[in-house]
N, C-alpha and C positions, 0 to 999 in steps of 0.2 A: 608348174606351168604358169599358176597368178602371182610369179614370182617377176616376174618378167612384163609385167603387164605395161609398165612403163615404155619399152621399147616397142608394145602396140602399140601403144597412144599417140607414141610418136611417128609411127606410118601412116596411122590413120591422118595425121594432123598432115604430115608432110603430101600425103598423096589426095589431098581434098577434095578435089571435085570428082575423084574417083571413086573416091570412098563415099562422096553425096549422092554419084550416081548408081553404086551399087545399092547404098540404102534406099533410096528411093526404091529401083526396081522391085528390090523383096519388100517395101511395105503395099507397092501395088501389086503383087504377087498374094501375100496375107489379106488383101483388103477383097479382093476377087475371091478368097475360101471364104472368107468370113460370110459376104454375102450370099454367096451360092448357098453354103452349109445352113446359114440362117432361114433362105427362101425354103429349102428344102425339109428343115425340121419345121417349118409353118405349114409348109405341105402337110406334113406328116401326121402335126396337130388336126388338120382342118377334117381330114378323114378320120383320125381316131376316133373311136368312141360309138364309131355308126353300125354299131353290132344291133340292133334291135333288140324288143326283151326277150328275156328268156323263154319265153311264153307263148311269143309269133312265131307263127307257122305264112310261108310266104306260100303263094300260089301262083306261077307265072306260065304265059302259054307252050305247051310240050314244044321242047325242043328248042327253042326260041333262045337267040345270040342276045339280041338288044331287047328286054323286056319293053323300051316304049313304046315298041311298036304294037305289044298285043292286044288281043281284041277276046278278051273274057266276054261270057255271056253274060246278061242278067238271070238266065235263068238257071245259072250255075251257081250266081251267087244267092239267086233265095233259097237253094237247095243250100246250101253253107247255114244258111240265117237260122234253118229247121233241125240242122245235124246235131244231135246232144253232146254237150261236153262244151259246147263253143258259144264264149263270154261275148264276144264282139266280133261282124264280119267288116273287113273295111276296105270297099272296091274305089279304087284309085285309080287317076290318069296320069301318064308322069309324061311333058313333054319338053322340049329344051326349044324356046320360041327369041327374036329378039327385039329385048327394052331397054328404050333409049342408046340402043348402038352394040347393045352389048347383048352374048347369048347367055340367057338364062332360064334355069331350071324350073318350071312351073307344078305344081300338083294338084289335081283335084283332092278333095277329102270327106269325108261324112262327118256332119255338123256334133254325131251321137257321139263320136268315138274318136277323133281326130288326137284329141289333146292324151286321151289313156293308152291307145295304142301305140302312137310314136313318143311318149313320153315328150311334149311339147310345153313350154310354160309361156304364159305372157310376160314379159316382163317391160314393159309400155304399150300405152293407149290402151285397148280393149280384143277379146278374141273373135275369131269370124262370125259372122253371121250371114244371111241371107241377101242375096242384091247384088247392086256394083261395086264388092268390097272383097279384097283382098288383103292377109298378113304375110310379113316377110320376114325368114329369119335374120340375126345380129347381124352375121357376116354379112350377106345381102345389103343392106340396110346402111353398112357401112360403107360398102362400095361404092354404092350409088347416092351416100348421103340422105337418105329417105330417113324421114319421120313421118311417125301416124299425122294422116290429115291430108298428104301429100296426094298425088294422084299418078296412076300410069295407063296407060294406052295399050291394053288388050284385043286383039281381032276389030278394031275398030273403035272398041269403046272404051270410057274413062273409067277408071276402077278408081275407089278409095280407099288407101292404105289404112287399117283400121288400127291395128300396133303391128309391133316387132317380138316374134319369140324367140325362144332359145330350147334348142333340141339337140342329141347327141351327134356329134363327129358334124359332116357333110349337109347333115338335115338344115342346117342354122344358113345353107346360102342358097333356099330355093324360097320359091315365092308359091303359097297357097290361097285355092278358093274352094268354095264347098263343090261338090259330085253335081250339083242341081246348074249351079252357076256354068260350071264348064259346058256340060253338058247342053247347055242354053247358046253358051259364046263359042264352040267348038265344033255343036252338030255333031255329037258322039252318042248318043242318047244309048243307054245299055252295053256297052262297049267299053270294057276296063282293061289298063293296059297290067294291073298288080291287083292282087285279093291278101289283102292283109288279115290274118284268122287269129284271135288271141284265145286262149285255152279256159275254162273255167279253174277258178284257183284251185278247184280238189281233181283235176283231170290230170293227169300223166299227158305230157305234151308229147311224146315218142308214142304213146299208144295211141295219141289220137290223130296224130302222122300215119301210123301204120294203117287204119282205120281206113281214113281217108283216099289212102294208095292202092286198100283192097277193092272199093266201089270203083267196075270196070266205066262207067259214067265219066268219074271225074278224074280217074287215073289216065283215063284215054285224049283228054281236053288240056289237061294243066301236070304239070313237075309243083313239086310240094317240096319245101326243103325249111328249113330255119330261120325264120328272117336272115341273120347273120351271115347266111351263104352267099346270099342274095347279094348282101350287102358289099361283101369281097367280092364279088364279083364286079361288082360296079368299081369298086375302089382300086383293080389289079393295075389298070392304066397309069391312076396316079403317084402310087408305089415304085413301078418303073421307072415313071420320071423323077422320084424322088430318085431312087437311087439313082439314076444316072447324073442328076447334078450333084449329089454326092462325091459320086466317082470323078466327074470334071473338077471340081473343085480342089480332090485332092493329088488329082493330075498338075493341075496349076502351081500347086507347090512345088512340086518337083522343078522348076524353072530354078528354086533356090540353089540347088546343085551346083548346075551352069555359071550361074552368075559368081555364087564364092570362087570355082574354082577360077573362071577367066580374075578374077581378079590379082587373087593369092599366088596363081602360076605369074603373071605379070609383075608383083611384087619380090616375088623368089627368084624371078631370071634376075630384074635389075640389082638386085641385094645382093647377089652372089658374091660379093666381095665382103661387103659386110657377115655372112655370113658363117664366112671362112676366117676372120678376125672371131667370132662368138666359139666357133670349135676352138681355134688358136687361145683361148685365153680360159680354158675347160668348160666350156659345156656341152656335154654329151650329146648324140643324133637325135636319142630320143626328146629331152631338152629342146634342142632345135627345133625339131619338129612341131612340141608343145605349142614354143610361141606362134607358128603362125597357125596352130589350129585354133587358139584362143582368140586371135586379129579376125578367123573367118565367122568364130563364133561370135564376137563382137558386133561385128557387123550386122551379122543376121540378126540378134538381138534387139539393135539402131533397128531396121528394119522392121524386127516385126512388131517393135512396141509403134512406131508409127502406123505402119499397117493396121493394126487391132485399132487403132482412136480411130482412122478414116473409117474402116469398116462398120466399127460401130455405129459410129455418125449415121453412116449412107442407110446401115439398117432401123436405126432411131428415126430416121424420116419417113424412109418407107412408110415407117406404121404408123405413124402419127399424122402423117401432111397426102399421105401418096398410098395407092392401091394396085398389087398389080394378082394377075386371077390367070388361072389352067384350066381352060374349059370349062368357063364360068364358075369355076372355083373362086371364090377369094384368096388370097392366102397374106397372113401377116409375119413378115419375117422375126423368126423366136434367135438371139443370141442367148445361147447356155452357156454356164460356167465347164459344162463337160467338153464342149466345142472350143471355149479359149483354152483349157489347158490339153486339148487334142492338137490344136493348131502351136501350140508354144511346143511342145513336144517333137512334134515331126521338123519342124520349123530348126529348132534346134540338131537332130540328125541330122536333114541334111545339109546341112552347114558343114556339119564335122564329115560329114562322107562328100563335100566337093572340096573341101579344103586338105582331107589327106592326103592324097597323093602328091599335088605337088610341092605339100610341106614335107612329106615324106620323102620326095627325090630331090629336094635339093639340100636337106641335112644330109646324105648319101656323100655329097660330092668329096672329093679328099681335100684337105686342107690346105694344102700344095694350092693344087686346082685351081679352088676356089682365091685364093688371096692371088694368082696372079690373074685373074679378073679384072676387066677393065670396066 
């Protein structure tokens, strides 16, 4: 078949603006996967990781769809504070409010145990304390360009960004203040919407699960599960949309098809004469065939190494200059070397499956046929 390549090059060259507007279309065809795939595997990143420790035990009210909306007691949680086995109780408010135009994640947290239980680090400016001061995680922070020092407008009043930390998966795009603060700017006073419960290092956390599900009290109030459960739970929404622009993305591709073939069938009607001189002077169907499978691979090729440099470009800005978010998600578009040689691979198929047939029926034609073609 790269024997022949010569008499591609010369279709391509003779049929130019065709062959420019077929490349184009597959490189904006490849530039649409790239970034879909890429937004979607940042997706993917931004949740990962938000399993909680091993060691939390979550407590959310019985039965309850959207944990933010519940309404834990306090005196559920000083019975927690008193239950043996358990290192740290940590009664949370988690509400989704909006700053500066955008909806965002908010948390209350407990000043004792905030940073051990969700595993949180500072990594600028300083960690919460008490007052008109709030930290926000990376992602957050990136979104909205915040630096410690900065201020935002909570229920009315001006909060001081105190730093920015970093915590696993999801945690890193919510904004936190301590249990006492909210509680002050919210008018929730004893009323937690999560009870985060961390295990003493020599407790069996499963037995102390089971424990806790035997007291008719607390089993009757709250569902008890794994942090981690919790945490899918919250993440199942994002997932879906990951995969579905997944799936868009590699629907998109498929447009490759179409386009080799309208092109390759339009090259093969008008060549017919030519290509009845190629069998006349011996070269076989299959042969014939070859070359214009290689002319559609060609092409796609043109196409998709242009497509890959737009796409990348469009995802290199994204994350550098530009922010775009899923329910006040952040999300930074990741191109992986697994995703360009996924997109070079199918890219390459189907090329070769919208260019067979019609290279395939017109090396069919008989040679007679074909050369008395006008």
């Amino acid at each position: 078949m790269f024997r022949y390549v010569h008499l591609v090059l010369g279709d391509i060259s003779h049929y130019r603006l065709r062959s420019a507007l077929t490349i184009g279309g597959i490189a904006v065809v490849v530039a649409v996967f790239v970034v879909l795939s890429a937004s979607a595997t940042g997706m993917g990143q931004a949740i990962v990781g938000t399993q909680g420790s091993p060691r939390n035990l979550a407590l959310v009210d019985k039965g309850i769809v959207d944990f933010c909306q519940g309404s834990i007691s306090a005196g559920l949680v000083a019975k927690l504070r008193r239950w043996p086995g358990i290192a740290y109780v940590s009664p949370m408010v988690h509400m989704v409010l909006q700053i500066n135009g955008r909806l965002t994640q908010v948390r209350t947290v407990p000043l004792d145990s905030y940073q051990v239980v969700e595993g949180a680090e500072i990594i600028a400016g300083e960690g919460l304390r008490r007052g008109n001061y709030v930290i926000v995680g990376e992602y957050l922070a990136r979104i909205n360009g915040w630096q410690p020092g900065d201020t935002v407008k909570i229920a009315d009043t001006e909060l001081e960004i105190l730093g920015i930390f970093r915590a696993p998966g999801s945690l890193n795009t919510e904004l936190w203040l301590t249990v006492e603060d909210g509680e002050r700017l919210f008018r929730r006073e004893g009323s937690y919407s999560i009870v985060v419960v961390q295990a003493e290092p020599d407790q069996d956390v499963q037995a102390l699960a089971a424990a806790l599900r035997k007291n008719r009290s607390i089993a009757r109030q709250v569902d008890i599960a794994p942090e981690r459960v919790v945490y899918d739970k919250m993440n199942e929404s994002f997932r879906q949309v990951e995969q579905a622009m997944q799936a868009v993305s590699i629907l998109a591709l498929l447009v490759i098809v179409f386009g080799i073939f309208n092109v390759i069938s339009l090259v093969t009607s008008e060549k017919t004469r030519e290509i009845g001189v190629l069998k006349a002077i011996g070269l076989s169907r299959r042969e014939v065939t070859g070359v214009y499978l290689l002319e559609g691979l060609l092409l796609a090729a043109a196409g998709y190494l242009v497509g890959l440099a737009l796409g990348a470009a469009v995802v290199t800005w994204l994350a550098t200059s530009a922010t775009i978010s899923f329910a006040s998600i952040p999300l930074t578009p990741v191109l992986t070397p697994r995703m360009v040689g996924l997109s070079a691979g199918l890219s390459a198929l189907l090329s070769l499956a919208g260019a067979w047939w019609p290279a395939r029926s017109s090396a069919a034609i008989p040679v007679v046929e074909a050369l008395r073609a006008v």
